[in-house]
N, C-alpha and C positions, 0 to 999 in steps of 0.2 A: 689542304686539311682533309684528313678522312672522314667519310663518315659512314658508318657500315652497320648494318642491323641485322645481329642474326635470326634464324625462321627460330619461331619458336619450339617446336620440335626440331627434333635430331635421325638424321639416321632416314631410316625408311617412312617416316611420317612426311616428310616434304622431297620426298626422293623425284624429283622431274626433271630431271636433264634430256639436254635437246636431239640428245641419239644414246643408241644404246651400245651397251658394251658390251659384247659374247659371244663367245667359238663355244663348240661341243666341248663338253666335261669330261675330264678324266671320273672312269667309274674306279675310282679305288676301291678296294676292300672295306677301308674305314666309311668311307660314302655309303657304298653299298648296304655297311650295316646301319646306320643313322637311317637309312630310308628304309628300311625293314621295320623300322621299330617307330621311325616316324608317319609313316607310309605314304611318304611322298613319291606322287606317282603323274607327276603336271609335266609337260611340256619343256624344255629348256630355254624354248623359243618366250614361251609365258613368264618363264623365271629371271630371263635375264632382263626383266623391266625393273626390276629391284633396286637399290641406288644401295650393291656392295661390289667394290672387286678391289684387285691388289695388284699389285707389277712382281715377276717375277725376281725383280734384280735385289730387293731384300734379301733372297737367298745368299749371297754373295757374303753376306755377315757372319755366315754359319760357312766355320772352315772343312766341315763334312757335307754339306750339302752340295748337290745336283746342281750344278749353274749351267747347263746344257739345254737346259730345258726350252725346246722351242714355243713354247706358250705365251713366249716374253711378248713375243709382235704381234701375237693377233689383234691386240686392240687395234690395231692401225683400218681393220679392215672395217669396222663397225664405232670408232670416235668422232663426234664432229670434226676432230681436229687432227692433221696428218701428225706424225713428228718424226722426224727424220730419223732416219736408222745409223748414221751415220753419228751422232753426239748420244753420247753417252748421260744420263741420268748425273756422276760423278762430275762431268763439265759445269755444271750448274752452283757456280759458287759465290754468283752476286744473285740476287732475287730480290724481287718486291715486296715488303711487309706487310703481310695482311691482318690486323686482329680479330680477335675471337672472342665477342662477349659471352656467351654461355657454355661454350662446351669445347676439349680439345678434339680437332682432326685425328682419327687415329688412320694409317694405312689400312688404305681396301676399303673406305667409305665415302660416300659421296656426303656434301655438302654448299648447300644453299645459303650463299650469301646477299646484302644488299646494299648497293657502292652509291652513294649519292654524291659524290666528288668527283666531276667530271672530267678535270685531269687525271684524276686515278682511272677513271674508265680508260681513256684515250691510250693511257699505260699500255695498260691490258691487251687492249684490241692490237695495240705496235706490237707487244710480247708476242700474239696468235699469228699476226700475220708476215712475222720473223722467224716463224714456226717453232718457235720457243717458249711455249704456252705453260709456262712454270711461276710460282710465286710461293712466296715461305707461310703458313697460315700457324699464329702464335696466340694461345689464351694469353685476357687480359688479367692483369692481379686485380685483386679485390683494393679498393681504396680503403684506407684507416678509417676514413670519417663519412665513410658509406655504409647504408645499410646492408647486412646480408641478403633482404628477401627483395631489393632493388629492381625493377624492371627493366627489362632489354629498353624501353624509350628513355628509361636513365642514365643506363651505359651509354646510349646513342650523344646524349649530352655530353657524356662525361667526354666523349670520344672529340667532340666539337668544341673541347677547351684546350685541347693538346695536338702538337703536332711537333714530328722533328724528336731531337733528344728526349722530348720529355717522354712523348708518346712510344718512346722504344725504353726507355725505364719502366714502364707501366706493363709491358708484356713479359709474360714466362720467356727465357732463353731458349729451353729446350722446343720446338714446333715440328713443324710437317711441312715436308714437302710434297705442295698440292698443285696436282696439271689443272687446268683450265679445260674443262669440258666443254662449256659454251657459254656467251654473253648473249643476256634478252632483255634488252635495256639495262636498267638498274642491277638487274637478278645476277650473278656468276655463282656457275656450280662447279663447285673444284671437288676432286679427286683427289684422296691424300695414297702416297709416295714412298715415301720412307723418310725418317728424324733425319731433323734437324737442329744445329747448335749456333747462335748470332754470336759473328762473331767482335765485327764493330761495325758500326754506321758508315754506308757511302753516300748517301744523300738524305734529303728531310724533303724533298718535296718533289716527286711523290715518296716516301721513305724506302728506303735502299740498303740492306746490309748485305754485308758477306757474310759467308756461312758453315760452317763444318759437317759433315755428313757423319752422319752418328754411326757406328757399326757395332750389332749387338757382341756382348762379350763372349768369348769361346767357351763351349759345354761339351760335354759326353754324353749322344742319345741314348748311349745302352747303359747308363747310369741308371740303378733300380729305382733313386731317388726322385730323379725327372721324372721316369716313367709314369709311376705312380700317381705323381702326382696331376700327369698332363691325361693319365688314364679318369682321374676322378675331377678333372675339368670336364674333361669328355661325356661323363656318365650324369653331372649336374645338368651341364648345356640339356645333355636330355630330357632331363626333366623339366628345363626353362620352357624348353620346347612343345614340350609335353602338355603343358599349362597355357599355353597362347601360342597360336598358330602366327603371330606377328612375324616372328623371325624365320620361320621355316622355310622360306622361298630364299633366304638368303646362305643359308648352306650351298645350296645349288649353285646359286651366281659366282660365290664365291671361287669354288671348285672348278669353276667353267675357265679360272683365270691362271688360280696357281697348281691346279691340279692335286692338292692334298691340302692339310691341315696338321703344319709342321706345327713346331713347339711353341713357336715364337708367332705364327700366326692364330691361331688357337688363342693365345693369352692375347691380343689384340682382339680378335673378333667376340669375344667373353667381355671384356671390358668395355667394350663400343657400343654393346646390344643393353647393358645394363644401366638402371637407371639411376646409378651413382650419381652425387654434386662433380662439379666440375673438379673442384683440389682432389679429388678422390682419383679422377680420370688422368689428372696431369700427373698425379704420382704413379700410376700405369706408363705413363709414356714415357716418363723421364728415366723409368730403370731399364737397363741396360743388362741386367742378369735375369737368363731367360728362365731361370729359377722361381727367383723372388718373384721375376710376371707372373708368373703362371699362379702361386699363392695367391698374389693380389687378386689374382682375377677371381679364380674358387671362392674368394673372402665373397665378392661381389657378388656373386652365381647364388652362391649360399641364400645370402638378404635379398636375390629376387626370387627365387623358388619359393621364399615366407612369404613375401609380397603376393604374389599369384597365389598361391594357396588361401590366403586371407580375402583378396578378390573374388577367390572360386568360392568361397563360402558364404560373403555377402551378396552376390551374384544370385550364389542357387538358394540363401534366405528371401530373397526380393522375389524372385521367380515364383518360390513355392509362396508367397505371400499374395500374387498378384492372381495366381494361380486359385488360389482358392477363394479371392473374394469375385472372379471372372466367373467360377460357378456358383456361388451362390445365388448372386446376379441370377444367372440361366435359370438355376430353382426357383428362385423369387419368382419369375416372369412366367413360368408353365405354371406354377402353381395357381397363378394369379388366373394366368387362361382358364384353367381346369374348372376354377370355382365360376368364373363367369359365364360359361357354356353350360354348367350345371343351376346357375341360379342361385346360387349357394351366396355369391357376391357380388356387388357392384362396384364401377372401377370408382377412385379415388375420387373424381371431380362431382358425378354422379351423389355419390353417399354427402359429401361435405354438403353439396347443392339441399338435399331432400333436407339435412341436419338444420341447416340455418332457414330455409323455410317453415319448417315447422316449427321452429321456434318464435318468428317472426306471426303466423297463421294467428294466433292467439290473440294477440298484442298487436293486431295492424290497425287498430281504429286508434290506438292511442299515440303510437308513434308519430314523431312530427313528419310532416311531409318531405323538408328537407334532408332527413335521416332515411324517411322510406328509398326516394331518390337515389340518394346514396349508396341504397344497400341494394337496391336492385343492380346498375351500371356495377356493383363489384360482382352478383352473381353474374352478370351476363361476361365480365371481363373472367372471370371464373372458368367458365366453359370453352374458353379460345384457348388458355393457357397449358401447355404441356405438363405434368404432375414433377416433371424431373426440374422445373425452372427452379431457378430463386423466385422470382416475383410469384408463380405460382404461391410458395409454403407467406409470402407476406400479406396477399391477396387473403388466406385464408385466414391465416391470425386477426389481419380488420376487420375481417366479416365475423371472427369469434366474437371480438370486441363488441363489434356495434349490434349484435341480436343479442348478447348476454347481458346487457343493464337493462336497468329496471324502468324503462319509460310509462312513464303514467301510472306507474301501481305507489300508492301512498299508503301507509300505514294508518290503520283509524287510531285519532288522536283521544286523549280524553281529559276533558277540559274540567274535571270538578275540582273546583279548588279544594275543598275541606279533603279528599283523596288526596291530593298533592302535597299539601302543608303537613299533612299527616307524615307522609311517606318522607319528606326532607326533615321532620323530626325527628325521627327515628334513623336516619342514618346518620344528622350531625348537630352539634348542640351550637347555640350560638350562629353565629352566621347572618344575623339579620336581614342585613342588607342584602346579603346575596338571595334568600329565603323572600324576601318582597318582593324583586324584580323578578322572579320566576314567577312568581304567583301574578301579579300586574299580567306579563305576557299571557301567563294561562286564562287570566279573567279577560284581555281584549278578545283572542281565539273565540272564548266561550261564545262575547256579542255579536265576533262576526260571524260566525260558524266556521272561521276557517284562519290558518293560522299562516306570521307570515315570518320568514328567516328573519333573523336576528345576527348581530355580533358585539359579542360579550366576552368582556377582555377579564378577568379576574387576577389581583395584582395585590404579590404580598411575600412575606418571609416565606421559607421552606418551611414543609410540615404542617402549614393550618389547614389542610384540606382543598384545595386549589383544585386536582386531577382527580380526587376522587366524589366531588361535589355534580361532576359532569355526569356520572353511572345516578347519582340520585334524582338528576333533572330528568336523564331520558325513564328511567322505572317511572317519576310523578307523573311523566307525557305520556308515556307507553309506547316510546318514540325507539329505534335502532340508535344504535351506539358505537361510534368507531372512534377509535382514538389513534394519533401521528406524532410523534415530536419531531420540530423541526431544528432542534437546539445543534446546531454545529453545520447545518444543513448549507452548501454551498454551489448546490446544483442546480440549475433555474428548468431543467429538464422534469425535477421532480415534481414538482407544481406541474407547470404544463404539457407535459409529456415529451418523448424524442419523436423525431420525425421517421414514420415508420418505412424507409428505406434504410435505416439505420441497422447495426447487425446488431440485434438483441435489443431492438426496441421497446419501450413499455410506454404506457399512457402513465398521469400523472397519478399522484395520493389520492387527489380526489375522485377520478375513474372509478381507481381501483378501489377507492370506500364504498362509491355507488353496486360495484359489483358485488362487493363483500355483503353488505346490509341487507339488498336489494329492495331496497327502496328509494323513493324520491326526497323525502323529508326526514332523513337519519339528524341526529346531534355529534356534529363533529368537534371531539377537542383535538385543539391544533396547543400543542405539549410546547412550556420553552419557546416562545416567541419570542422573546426578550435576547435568546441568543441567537439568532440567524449569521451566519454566515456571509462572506463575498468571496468570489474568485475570478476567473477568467471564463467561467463557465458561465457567469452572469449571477443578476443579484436578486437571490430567492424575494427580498425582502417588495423588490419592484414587482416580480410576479404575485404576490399576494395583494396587490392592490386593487387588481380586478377581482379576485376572488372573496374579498373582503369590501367590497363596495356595490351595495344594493342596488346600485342603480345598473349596473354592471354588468352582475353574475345568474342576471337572468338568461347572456346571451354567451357564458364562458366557453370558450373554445382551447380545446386541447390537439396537440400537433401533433399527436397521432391517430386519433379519431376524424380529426380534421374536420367535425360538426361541430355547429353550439349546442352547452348540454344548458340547462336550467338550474339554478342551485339557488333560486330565490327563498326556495321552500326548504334550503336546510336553517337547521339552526348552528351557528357557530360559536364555542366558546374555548376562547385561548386562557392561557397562562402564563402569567410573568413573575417575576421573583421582585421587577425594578422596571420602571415605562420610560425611565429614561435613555436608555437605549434601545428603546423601540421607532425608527423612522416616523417623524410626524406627518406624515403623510397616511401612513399605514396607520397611525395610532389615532388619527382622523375622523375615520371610519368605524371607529370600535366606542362601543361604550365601556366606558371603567369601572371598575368596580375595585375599593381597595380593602383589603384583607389585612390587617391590621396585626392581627394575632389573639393569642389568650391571655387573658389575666388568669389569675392563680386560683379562684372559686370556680372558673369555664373548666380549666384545667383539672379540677381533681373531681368536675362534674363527668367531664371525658373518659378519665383515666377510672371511677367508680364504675359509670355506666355501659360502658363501652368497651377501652381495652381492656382492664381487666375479666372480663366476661371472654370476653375473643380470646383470652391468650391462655385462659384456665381452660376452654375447651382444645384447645388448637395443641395444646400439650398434655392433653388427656387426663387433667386434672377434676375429678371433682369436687363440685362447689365448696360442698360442708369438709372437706381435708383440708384446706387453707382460708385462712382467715388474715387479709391484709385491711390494717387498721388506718382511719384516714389521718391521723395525727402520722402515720410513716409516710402514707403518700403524699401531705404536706411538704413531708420533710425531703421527700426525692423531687417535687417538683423546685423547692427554693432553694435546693443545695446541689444537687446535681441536675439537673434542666429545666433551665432556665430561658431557652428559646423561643423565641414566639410562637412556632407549631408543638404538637406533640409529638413527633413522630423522633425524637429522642425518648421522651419519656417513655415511647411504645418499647425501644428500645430495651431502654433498663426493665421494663414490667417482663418482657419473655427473660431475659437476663434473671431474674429473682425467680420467677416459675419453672425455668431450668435449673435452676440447683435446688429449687424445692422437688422437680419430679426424680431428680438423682437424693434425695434424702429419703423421697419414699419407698423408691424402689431399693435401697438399702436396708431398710426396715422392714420391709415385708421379707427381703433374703436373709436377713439376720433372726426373724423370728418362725424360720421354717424349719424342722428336727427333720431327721432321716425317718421313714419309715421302720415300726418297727415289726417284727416277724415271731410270730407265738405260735408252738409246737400243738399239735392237735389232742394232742395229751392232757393240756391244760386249757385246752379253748373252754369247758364248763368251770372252770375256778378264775377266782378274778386273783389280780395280784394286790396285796395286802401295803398298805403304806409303809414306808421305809419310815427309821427312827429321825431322819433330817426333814419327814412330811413332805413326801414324794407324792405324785398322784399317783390314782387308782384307775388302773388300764383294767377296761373288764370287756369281757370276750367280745360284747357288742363293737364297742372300739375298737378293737383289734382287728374284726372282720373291717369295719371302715379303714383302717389306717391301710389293709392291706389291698383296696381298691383304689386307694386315693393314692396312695405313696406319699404322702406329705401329711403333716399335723399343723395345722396356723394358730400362732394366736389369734385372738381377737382383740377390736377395741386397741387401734395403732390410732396413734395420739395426734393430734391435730395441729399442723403447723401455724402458726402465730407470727405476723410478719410488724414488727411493733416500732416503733420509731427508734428506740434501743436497740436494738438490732438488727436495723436496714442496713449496715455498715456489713456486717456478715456477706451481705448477697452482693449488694453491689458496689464495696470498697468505701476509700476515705473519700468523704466531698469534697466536690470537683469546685465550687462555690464558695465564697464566703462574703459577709454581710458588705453592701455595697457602704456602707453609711461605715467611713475610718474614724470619725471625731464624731464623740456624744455632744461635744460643744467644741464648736468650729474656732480656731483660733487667730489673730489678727493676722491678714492678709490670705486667707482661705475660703473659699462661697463654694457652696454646691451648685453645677450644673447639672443641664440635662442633656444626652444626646440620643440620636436615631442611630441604631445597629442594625446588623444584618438576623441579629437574633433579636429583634424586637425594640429593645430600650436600655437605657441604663443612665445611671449619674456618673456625673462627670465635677470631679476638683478640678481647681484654677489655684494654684499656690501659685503668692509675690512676695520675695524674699529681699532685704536688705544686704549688699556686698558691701560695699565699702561707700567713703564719701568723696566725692569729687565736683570742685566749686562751679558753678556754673556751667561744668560738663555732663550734666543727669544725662543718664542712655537705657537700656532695657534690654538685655539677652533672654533670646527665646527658649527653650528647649523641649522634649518630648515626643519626638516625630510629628510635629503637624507641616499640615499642608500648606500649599500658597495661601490658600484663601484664608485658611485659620491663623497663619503671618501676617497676615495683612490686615486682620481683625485685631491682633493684638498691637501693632502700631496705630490704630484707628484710637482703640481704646487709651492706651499710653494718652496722648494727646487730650483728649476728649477729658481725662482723669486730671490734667494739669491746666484745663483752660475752666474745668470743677471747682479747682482748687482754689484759682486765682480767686473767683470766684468769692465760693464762702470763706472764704479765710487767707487774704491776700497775702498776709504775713507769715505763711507757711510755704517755703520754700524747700520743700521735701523731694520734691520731685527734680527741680533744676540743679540739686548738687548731693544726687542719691544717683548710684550705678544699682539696678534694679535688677534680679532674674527672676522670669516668672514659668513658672514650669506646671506641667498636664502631668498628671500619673498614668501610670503603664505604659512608660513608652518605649515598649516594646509594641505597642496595637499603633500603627498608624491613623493619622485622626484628620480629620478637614470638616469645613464646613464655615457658616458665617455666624450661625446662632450662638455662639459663644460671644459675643462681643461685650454686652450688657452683662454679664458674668467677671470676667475680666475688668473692665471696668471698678464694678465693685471690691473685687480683691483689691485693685492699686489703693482704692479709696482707702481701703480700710487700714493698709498698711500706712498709708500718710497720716492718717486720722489716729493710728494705732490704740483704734476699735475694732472690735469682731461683731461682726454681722449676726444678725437675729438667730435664735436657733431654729433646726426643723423648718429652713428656707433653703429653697431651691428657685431654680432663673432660667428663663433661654430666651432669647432675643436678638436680633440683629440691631446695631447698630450704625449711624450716621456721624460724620463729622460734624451736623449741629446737632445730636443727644436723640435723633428720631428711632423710635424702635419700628423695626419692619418686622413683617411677620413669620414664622420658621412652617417646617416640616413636621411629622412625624409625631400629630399632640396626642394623640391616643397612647401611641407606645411611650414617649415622654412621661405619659401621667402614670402610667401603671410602674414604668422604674420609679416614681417619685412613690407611690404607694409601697411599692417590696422596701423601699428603702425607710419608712415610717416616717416622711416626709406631711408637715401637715400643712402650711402653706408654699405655694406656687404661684408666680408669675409670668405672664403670658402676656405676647402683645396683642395689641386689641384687636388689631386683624383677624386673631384665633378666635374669638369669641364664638365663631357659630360652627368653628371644628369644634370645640368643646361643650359645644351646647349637643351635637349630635352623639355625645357620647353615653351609653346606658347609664342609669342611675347608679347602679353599682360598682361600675368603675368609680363616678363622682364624688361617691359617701365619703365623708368625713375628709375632705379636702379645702381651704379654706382657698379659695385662686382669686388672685387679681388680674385684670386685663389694664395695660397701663400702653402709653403711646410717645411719652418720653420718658427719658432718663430722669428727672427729677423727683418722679410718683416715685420709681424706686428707690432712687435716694433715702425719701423719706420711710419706706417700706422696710428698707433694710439697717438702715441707722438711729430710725428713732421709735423706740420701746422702752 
């Protein structure tokens, strides 16, 4: 089996054969000129190290050539290998097959091969030392189901699955006859000869064909057309030449052999030097009209001449590139000298050193000792360091870090509560709770004199003031203010910083708040806590544990400062929308505080006191031009926003004050005249009123008009924004009354649910389908959830073990197919508080009673009638108020949510707190 690996280069790139080939050169004329212009002026002795020659006996092809030529035999004098003079080149008609993974053998080139088939070696050395040192050398074809960009160790494979027949299918016909230079181990460098044609198989092991010797076809040198053409091969080559000196030793060797640069060798040595694919090379070899070669070749000459040209220009781009940043370098570095000899400046390590001590000089008695420590071993690591290091420019970054926070400087706090309460009144109305516990922390500070971090979680719809309640705590404190969200946040780097060998390292949020504020005791709101993030990067949520845990964050350490910093003494307050996806672990640590929303009086307190004032200046309105009436702002909070914050409502308010400030400025352009122009002739006479009761322009006016350019009216009429025409500004309502039935009809109750926009009521419709004995069932519909399925099968049950109950003889439920269906379902819905609602609808469809009017319910329920207690009774009770709901039931659990709710919300609400099913019963069916 063969197995042969050719060098990866061609040609003069691996040219080492184990002697050399070369007699003195014919000086032709043509030589002579190539070296003129090439200006090769080396040695012949130097040139014939090259790995090109040719055998004379190719001439024999060409029926006008010179075959006298004694040049034939000098190789004998200087070949590793004798070969008899006496066999002819033409005797050679069995050979050995060699393949050729990359490139064909052209005549007059050397080439290095690698034989790892140690009978084919043993070939070889018998063929040398028979003095018959010849073997056929044939490119391989490409395989169908091979890649084109394939490497020689794949061909090597490929070579090691065939042998015999197959592996002589597999090669080009047409090859080279190539002499055997020398064997050095593995390596044989052959010499190609002249073409060859296989012609069939005499053996497969080692592979053996016979062969036909090619002989080029007959031409006419004094053919204008050859000429020409072999003249403008000649004048390319030049140029190839011209552009890389690679091939230029090989003219020479060449010449040393055949003594010119016929037609036929010319188109060989053009083709051999260029860096054609191999199919490109084998179609050179295989023609036979020394015509068409010569064409091929020029094709090829051509595409290296652009080649090298394109090299010459990236080359001298690079050059001139390295070139100029190698002096600015030099400038840089005298510059640098000059200013230092002069005083003028101090080197790099010098300046940073004085930098960070003087900043540190100030602030040495407060810094901790372990941070002092710290910072000195980086100055000293500092001054070893070369300025050109990496660890140099990192060294200086930590040292920027660790001297530029604020160690020991706190800000004076101020503890008067009546200042404080004051200042959180006037940025937000309502808020109770949150307005107490600031106040509580400011009055402990005041006893102690000194104040200590907190964390304050504040949790509620969007819109009620959440992030901006944070800028009103730190103004009552007089405390620094940074704000972060962490909502989407998935990087556990950003909390506690990267580790500063890292490229483009930072410290964490927190660092960089202390940096920003510079202080110790800032109010940090940490934004969207509710949404953190996990990845592979680690789990932000785990890193705030420390940070959020008092016991803690007195000793927090961040991983690129690589110190504990103290953050006992900040204050922290998050934000959430919902604490249910907040880690209990992390939500642990935090105080809560719930945000509930606005009722509709908070609402048009906000919307009178507040945005509308902000939004009348903020669009350049003044006050007395618009007049918005609270009967309109009623009506845009219950009809078009209705969510638990304001910040819709803010929404539609600049919404109505932009088409009011495009009505003004309409009016003021509609009521401006053209200046007008009065001749000097009549500047002393006025103009007399027209018969239509025109005004009277009299010269004083005139002269104004004609300084002013304009005439205004006065007294543009004042916009009026009235519940009548609140539809003008901000469209048709987006809302409409949550209450469907003035009186609820048998198998319908009102509930109540918790939304993301606050509250709202909720129907329970149970409808009669058809009757089926003894098979009663219940179809659900509406989009609800598991949990809100599995309340209405609880209820189902719960309604027929009722029944049995009071009224055994009612068999309504066991031979009734029942649907009970939720409106809007298109809102997906869940939850367990519906249960006791439900319920009551089944009842009342069996009963076919309607339940009390101006009732509403929420409740969880049990399979033996126990009510548990729900969610959300604040926001509950305020959709039970929009909707003019007058009594409500509650289970008793609620009783002290409800009792903490202001009086206002309360009024005129009639609530029961009930703990079974029965209270209601009676509550809802007997009036």
């Amino acid at each position: 089996m063969l197995k042969l690996l050719s060098s990866t280069a061609y040609g003069v790139h691996h040219a080492n054969p184990s002697s050399r080939l070369g007699s003195n050169p014919v000086k032709t004329p043509l030589f002579k000129a190539l070296s003129q212009l090439t200006g090769w002026n080396r040695s012949p002795h130097e040139l014939s190290r090259r790995a090109f020659c040719s055998n004379q006996s190719d001439a024999a092809a060409d029926p006008k050539a010179d075959v006298s030529n004694p040049e034939v035999s000098d190789t004998k004098s200087s070949s590793a290998v004798v070969v008899s003079t006496t066999t002819s080149l033409d005797d050679y008609q069995t050979v050995i097959a060699l393949p050729l993974p990359k490139k064909p053998l052209f005549p007059g080139f050397y080439m290095p091969i690698y034989v790892k088939d140690r009978k084919l070696i043993e070939a070889l050395r018998e063929s040398m030392r028979r003095q018959t040192p010849y073997a056929g050398a044939f490119l391989l074809k490409d395989d169908a189901s091979a890649d084109s960009s394939s490497s020689t160790c794949e061909t090597e494979n490929v070579l090691e699955n065939f042998e015999g027949k197959e592996l002589l299918n597999r090669m080009h016909e047409v090859g080279t006859l190539a002499q055997i230079s020398s064997i050095q181990g593995e390596q044989v460098i052959l010499i190609g000869r002249r073409r060859l044609r296989i012609t069939e198989m005499v053996s497969e092991d080692p592979l053996s064909v016979k062969v036909e010797h090619i002989k080029n076809m007959p031409y006419d040198k004094d053919d204008d057309v050859i000429k020409a053409t072999y003249f403008e091969v000649m004048s390319t080559l030049r140029d190839v030449l011209k552009t890389t000196s690679l091939w230029r030793d090989q003219v020479r060797t060449y010449t040393q052999h055949i003594g010119d640069f016929s037609y036929q060798h010319l188109a060989d040595f053009g083709a051999g030097i260029s860096g054609a694919n191999k199919h490109t090379n084998q179609g050179v070899l295989e023609e036979l009209d020394v015509h068409k070669r010569l064409e091929l070749t020029l094709d090829l000459l051509k595409k290296e001449v652009e080649v090298n040209k394109i090299q010459a220009s990236i080359a001298k781009t690079v050059e001139e590139k390295f070139s100029g940043e190698r002096r600015q370098i030099v400038l840089k570095e005298q510059l640098k000298a000059i200013k230092k000899e002069l005083g003028v400046e101090t080197d790099g390590k010098s300046a940073f050193s004085e930098k960070f001590k003087g900043r540190i000089e100030l602030i040495k008695d407060k810094i901790p000792k372990h941070v002092l420590k710290t910072i000195e071993e980086e100055l000293k690591k500092l001054q070893l360091l070369e300025t050109t290091s990496s660890e140099f420019d990192v060294t200086v970054n930590h040292l920027d870090w660790l001297t530029v926070l604020p160690w020991g400087n706190l800000s004076d706090e101020n503890f008067d509560v009546l200042r404080a309460e004051k200042i959180l009144d006037e940025d937000h109305y309502g808020l109770s709770d949150v307005k107490e516990r600031i106040l509580e922390f400011i009055a402990v500070g005041s006893l102690r004199g000194t104040s200590q971090g907190k964390i304050i979680c504040l949790s509620g719809p969007p819109g009620v003031g959440k992030t901006s309640i944070g800028r009103s705590i730190a103004r009552a404190l007089d405390r620094k203010f940074f704000r972060f969200s962490v909502g989407g946040l998935s990087d556990v780097a950003e909390i506690n910083g990267h580790r500063k060998t890292y490229v483009g390292a930072m410290p964490g949020k927190l660092v960089q708040c202390l940096k920003t504020v510079g202080t110790e005791n800032p109010i940090i709101l940490i934004d969207e806590i509710d949404k953190l993030g996990k990845s592979h990067s680690g789990d932000p949520a785990s890193a705030l544990l420390e940070v959020m845990d008092p016991e803690q964050n007195a000793n927090f350490r961040d991983n690129y400062l690589d110190v504990t910093i103290d953050l006992s003494k900040v204050l922290f307050v998050c934000t959430a929308n919902v604490i249910d996806t907040i880690p209990k672990p992390l939500l642990d640590r935090m105080e809560v505080i719930s945000l509930a929303g606005y009722i509709t009086d908070e609402k048009l307190h906000i919307a009178r006191d507040f945005l509308v004032k902000n939004t009348c200046r903020d669009c350049g309105i003044k006050p007395e031009q618009v007049d918005v009436s609270d009967a309109a702002l009623l009506s845009l909070i219950e009809n078009y926003c209705r969510e638990a914050g304001v910040r819709n409502l803010h929404k539609h308010i600049e919404k109505i004050y932009r088409k009011i400030a495009l009505k003004l400025v309409r009016q003021r352009a509609s009521t401006v005249v053209p200046a007008v122009s009065v001749d000097a002739k009549t500047n002393s006479e006025s103009l007399e009123t027209s018969a239509e009761g025109s005004t009277v322009l009299t010269d004083e006016s005139a002269t104004k008009t004609k300084q002013s350019g304009v005439v205004a009216k006065t007294g543009v009429e004042k916009v009026m924004i009235e519940e009548s025409n609140l539809a003008d500004y901000v469209g048709k309502p987006v809302f409409h009354a949550d209450k469907i039935y003035e009186q609820t009809p048998v198998g319908v109750v009102m509930g109540l649910a918790w939304t993301s926009m606050g509250g709202s009521t909720l129907y329970i419709e149970t409808t009669f389908v058809e009757e089926v004995e003894r098979k009663g069932r219940l179809r659900i519909t509406g989009q609800l959830g598991d949990v809100m399925k599995e309340s209405a099968q609880i209820a189902h049950t719960v309604a027929r073990r009722i029944m049995l109950e009071k009224e055994p003889e009612n068999l309504f439920f066991a031979n009734s197919k029942l649907h009970l269906h939720v409106p809007e379902g298109a809102t997906p819905k869940d939850g367990p508080s519906a249960g006791c609602t439900m319920i009551t609808s089944l009842l009342s469809l069996a009963m076919k009673k309607p339940v009390r009017k101006d009732l509403a319910m929420t409740g969880e329920v049990t399979l033996t009638g126990r009510i548990l207690p729900i969610g959300g009774v604040k926001e509950k009770t305020i959709a039970a108020r929009r909707s003019q709901v007058k009594m409500i039931i509650f289970p008793e659990a609620n009783r002290k949510d409800f009792d903490e709710l202001p009086e206002n919300v309360k009024e005129g609400l009639d609530v029961h707190f009930v703990d079974e099913y029965e209270q209601i019963f009676k509550l809802a069916f007997v009036y």
